[in-house]
C-alpha positions as CSV (number, residue, x, y, z in Angstrom):
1,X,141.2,50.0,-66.0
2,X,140.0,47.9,-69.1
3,X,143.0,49.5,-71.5
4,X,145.6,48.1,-68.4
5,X,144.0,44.8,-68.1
6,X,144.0,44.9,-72.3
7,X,148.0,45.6,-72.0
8,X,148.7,42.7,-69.5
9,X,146.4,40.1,-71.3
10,X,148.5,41.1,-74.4
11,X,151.6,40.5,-72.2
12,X,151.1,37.7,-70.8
13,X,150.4,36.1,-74.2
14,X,153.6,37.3,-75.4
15,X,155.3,35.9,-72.2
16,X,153.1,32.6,-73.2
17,X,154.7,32.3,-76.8
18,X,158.0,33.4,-76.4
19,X,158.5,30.9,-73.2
20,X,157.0,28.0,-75.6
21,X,159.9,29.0,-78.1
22,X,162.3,28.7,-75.3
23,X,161.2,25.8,-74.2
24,X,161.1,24.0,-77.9
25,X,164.8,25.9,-79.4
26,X,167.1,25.8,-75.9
27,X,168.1,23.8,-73.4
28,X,165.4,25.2,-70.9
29,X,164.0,22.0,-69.3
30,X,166.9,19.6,-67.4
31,X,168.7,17.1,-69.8
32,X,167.2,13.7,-67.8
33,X,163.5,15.2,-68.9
34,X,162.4,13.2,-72.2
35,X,162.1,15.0,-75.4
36,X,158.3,14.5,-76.0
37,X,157.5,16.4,-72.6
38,X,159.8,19.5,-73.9
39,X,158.2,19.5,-77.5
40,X,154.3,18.8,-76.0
41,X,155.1,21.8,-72.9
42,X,156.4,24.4,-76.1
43,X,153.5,23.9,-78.0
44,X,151.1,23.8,-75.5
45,X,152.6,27.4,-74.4
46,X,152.7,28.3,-78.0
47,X,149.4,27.7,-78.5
48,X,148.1,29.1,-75.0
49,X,150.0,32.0,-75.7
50,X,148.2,32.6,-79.3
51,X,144.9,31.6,-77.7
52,X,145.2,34.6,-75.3
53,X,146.5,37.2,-78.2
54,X,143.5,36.6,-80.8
55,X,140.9,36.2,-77.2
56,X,141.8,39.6,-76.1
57,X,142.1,40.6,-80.0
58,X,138.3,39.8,-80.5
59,X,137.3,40.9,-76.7
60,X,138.5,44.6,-77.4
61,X,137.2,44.6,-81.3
62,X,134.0,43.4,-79.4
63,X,134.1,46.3,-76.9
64,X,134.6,48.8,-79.5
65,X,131.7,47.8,-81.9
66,X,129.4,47.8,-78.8
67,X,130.4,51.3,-77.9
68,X,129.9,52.4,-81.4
69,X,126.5,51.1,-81.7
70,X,125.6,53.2,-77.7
């Protein structure tokens, strides 16, 4: 169960970053929203995105070292 839960975090922060790139590179959000709003949402998915790739890197590096050291 934690190698499928260890899969979908790494998913969804995949999902996370790539939809921030959409959002900042295409014509994703409707024309009448302002630009600020459309470069502050891609980043802020960026970055969520990121934060949820090296979280999940460091939980399972954590998880290993602990079962090493049983």
């Amino acid at each position: 169960m934690k190698n499928l839960m260890t899969y979908i975090a790494y998913t969804a922060g995949v999902i996370f970053i790539l939809l921030g790139l959409a959002i900042l590179f295409t014509n994703l959000f409707p024309a009448h929203l302002p630009s600020q709003l459309k470069i502050t949402m891609g980043i802020v998915l960026f970055l969520y995105g990121a934060f949820r790739i090296l979280s999940t890197m460091f939980k399972v590096k954590r998880r290993i070292t602990n079962e090493d050291s049983d």
